[in-house]
C-alpha positions, 0 to 999 in steps of 0.5 A: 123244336121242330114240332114247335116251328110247324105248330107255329107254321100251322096257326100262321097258316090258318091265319093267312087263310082266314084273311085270304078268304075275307080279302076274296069276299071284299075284293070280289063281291059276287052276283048276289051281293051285286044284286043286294047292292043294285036291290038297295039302289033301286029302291032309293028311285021309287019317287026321283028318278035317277038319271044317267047321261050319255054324250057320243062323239062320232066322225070327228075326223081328226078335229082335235083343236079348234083350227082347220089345218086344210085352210089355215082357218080357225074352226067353230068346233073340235074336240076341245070344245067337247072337253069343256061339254064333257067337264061341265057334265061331269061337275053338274051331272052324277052319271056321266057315260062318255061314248067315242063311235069311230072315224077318228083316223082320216080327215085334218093332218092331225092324225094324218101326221100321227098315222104315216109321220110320227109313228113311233110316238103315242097317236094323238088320238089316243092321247086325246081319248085318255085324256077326256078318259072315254068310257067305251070307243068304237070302230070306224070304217075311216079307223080301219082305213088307216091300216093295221100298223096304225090301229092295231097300235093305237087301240093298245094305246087306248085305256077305255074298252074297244067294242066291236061284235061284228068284226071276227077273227078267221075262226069266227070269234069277236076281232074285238070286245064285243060289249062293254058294261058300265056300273052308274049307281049299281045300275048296269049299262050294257054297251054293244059296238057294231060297225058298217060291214061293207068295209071289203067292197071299199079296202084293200084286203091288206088293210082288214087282213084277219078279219071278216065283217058280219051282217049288223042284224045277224051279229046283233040276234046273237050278241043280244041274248048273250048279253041278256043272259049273261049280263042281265043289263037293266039298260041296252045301248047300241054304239054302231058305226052305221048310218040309219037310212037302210035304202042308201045306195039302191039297198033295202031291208033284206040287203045282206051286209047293209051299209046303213042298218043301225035302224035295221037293228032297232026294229028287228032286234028287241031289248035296245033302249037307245042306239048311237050312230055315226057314218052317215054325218047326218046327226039324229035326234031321237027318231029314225027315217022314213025312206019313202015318205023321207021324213022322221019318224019314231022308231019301234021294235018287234015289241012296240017299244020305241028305240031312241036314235041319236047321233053326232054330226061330224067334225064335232059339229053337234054332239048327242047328250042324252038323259035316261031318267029311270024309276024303280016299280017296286010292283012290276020290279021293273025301271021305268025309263023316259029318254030326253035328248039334244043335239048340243051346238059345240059352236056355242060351247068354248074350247077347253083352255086347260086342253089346249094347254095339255096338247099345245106342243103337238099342234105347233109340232103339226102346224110347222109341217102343214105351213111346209111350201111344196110348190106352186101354182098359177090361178085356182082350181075348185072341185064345184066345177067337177059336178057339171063336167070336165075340170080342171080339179079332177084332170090334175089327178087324171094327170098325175095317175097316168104320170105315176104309172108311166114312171118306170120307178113306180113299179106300175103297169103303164095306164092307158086310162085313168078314172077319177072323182072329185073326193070333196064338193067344196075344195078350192087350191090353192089356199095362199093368195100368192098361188104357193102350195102347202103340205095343207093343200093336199089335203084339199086335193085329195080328201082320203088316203086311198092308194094307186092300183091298176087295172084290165078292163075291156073297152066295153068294160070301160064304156059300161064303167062310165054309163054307170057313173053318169047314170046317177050323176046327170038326169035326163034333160029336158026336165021339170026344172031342167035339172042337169044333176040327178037329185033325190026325190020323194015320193011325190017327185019333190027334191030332197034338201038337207035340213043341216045345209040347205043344199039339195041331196043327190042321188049319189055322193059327189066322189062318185062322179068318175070321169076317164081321161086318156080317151076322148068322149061325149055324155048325151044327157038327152038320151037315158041313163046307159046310153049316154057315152060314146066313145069317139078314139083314144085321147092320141087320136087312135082308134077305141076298141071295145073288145081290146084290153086296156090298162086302166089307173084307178084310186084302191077304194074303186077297185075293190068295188066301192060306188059298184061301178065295176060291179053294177057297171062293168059287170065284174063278178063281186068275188074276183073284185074282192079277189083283185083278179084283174089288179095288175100293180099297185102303190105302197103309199097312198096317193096324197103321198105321191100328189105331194111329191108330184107337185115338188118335182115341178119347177117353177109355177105349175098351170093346171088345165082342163084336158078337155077330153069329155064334154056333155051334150046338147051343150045348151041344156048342159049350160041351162042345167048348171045355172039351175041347179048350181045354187041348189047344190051350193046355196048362199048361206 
């Protein structure tokens, strides 16, 4: 009986592992069944082409529906334009990769809500990305901003891989999946992510605790041959969250941690096919940058072979879909590829009705709590002021900086002066006729979610700070063109215009414009950049020491080094900035946090005024220099 049972127990045995291994065989196909299965694909492409479409959104900041929760407008383009981009290409097109590229965190209260409000809930961003059902996302230098609770929980939520080689652990291994590989038709798709690496001169450290960013193009040799050897991809794509023109902010080719160095890696890393980018909102079609000629230009690496650039403008503005026909050489064993390319206008694409039915209840969740009054104000303030001089806009967060650090409930250090910028070039508050402010508004007056720190400069420290600032904001006058603002130029001396707006380029961002309030003084635009600011006492009329310390309020991205006006300017050491040697006190939220509860403190209609603390001299050139380039930085449309 018992030899009868395990004769039994034997043949059942031996029939389950039979169907174990036949089950291993089909569940698990190896490499060379994948290459027999790939072999008989490629020789169905000897004549047509098979052709594979990618489309890339990047920098969508938020604009998931097709209305602007800031103006209480209707928008032109969102994600749910893209949704309807998306299903058409997937109904008509065979081989459709969809690719996210980061800055989805910061910009409409969309996800502000979902960031900092609803946390408990899944992210609406991630709902969103699952539902287009993404085929690899990437990582933005806004996504990191938002902060470890945010995006650590967010990219769980989030079923399409995450790519990231250059972000790494303590250890040096990837924080991240560093490349993602794709199957169309047997073909393998080799998706590497990258992202800007000067994320520690712009965030707190709190904000990218466990992490370090590695140089773009170290980061790419290394991850590039992996790939190669591993994978062996019949086609490289490059998703980086970095712009192309490398010479952005005074860097060039050999600029270690290059903010914009997507062409970088193009030209000094062979094997790319195509390159994705973002960051820069400048929108590429194809081609790369000629820094000094300043025009486009083809783009090759070490091997001669062209390298296809593209990238999406932001909002959803313009979209890359990009075809990649390829046919088989039986001869060569070899794909031979051509790359074809738009930027699609998504204002001409309608939104996707079946996606705003699916997320119609979150938008009326939002719109509720945007539309929510808190406070008022008597007249308008707008940010075009800001460019030519002391205003209103920018002295409204002087004020409410050196409040926040005199309030012994903050827990901050009093300031004795504050440094500020305009964070948008085109902001007007309020938005109501009848001057009520709405929770929307705040994000008119202060565009990123930056927090409160303050700081220990020296007087000289302080006056150094300014030079710098006003060293790439104001040109010298008078001038060819009597120009007041310091603009791009090319190589024959000509001014820049940016093909998309038809405003002309400046040789800084506009949120690096910082003033100072708490102290009273002049910028002689006739004298040269560095000896321009004088410093006449301290804004109650005593005196301004330049070997004194002072107290200074200043927003978090500044302070660990961003624009390089602490480094460049005061003179600070990079290591104690990103060490935060002279921070004193900081915030626990961020500043739109406090600029909302400021406002509903306020009782009755709040009048806000210029303080009038700075002003720029020869006023008349600083008059005939505003009429002059003012329409050049906002022209008709």
């Amino acid at each position: 009986m018992r030899k009868e049972r395990f004769r039994w127990l034997g043949k059942v045995g031996i029939i389950l592992l039979s169907l174990f291994v036949v089950f291993a065989c089909v569940s698990a196909p190896d490499s060379t069944t994948f290459t027999s299965s790939a072999r008989s694909v490629r020789e169905q492409y000897t004549e047509t082409p098979l052709e594979i479409t990618f489309i890339e959104t990047s920098d969508v900041h938020g604009v998931i529906f097709p209305y602007n929760f800031i103006t209480a407008k209707t928008m032109p383009t969102s994600l749910a334009q893209v949704s309807t981009l998306v299903s058409e290409a997937r109904n008509t097109k065979k081989n459709v990769v969809l690719l996210e590229n980061g800055d989805s965190l910061q910009g409409q209260p969309t996800v502000y809500y979902y960031n900092f409000e609803k946390i408990k809930a899944p992210h609406i961003w991630s709902q969103a990305v699952n539902y287009l059902n993404y085929d690899a996302v990437g990582v933005g230098n806004h996504d990191i901003e938002a902060g470890h609770p945010v995006y650590d929980k967010l990219y769980k939520e989030i079923k399409a891989p995450v790519v990231c080689a250059n972000i790494l652990k303590e250890n040096g291994e990837p924080y991240f999946t560093p490349y993602k590989v794709i199957i169309r038709e047997g073909v393998k798709i080799a998706v590497l992510g990258m992202i800007t690496p000067r994320i520690p001169d712009w965030l707190p450290p709190q904000f990218w605790s466990g992490m370090k960013f590695e140089d773009m193009v170290v980061s790419a040799k290394k991850w590039v041959p992996i790939i190669m050897e591993k994978e062996k991809p019949d086609v490289l794509v490059g998703l980086f969250h970095a712009g192309v023109d490398y010479t952005y902010s005074g860097a060039n080719r050999d600029t270690v941690n290059n903010e914009n160095a997507s062409q970088l890696v193009a030209e000094q890393v062979p094997g790319f096919d195509i390159i994705f980018v973002g960051h820069d909102h400048a929108g590429w079609d194809g081609l790369g940058w000629d820094p000094v000629a300043k025009k486009k230009i083809e783009v090759r690496d070490s091997n001669g072979k062209q390298v296809y650039i593209y990238g999406a403008l932001n909002n959803a503005a313009k979209i890359p879909v990009v075809t990649l026909s390829m046919l088989w050489d039986k001869e060569a064993q070899v794909w031979k590829k051509s790359i074809q390319g738009e930027l699609k206008d998504m204002s001409t694409v309608p939104a996707d009705t079946a996606f705003i039915s699916q997320f119609q209840s979150t938008y009326d969740e939002i719109k509720a709590w945007v539309d929510r009054p808190v406070g008022k104000m008597a007249g308008t303030i707008t940010t075009k002021d800001s460019m030519f001089g002391d205003s209103a806009f920018v002295d409204l967060i002087h004020r409410i900086q050196l409040e926040l650090c005199a309030d012994p409930a903050m827990g901050l250090k009093k300031a004795d002066i504050s440094f500020a910028a305009p964070l948008a070039m085109n902001a007007t508050i309020p938005s109501s006729a009848d001057g009520t402010l709405y929770v929307r508004d705040m994000f008119n007056l202060y565009v990123y979610e930056n927090f409160l720190y303050t700081m220990s400069l020296t007087g000289k420290q302080v006056k150094d700070f300014l030079e710098y600032s006003y060293k790439f904001w104001f040109d010298t006058m008078p001038n060819d063109g009597n120009h007041i603002i310091a603009f791009q130029k090319d190589k024959e001396g000509k001014l820049v215009q940016d093909a998309r707006t038809g405003a002309y380029l400046t040789a800084t961002r506009y949120y690096n414009y910082d003033s100072a309030a708490g102290i009273n003084y002049t910028v002689d635009i006739s004298k040269p950049a560095g000896d321009r600011v004088t410093i006449i006492s301290m804004a109650d009329g005593s005196p301004f020491d330049m070997n004194k310390t002072y107290t200074v309020a200043i927003n978090s991205y500044r302070a660990q080094g961003g624009g390089g006006h602490l480094e460049k300017g005061a003179g600070l050491a990079k290591a104690d900035i990103l060490a935060m040697k002279y921070v004193t006190s900081a915030t626990t939220k961020d500043l739109r946090y406090y600029l909302l509860k400021w406002f509903e403190k306020q009782q009755g209609a709040v009048t806000v005024q210029s303080l009038n603390n700075w002003k720029v001299i020869p006023e008349d050139l600083a008059a005939q220099g505003k009429a002059t380039d003012m329409p050049l930085l906002y022209p008709s449309k």
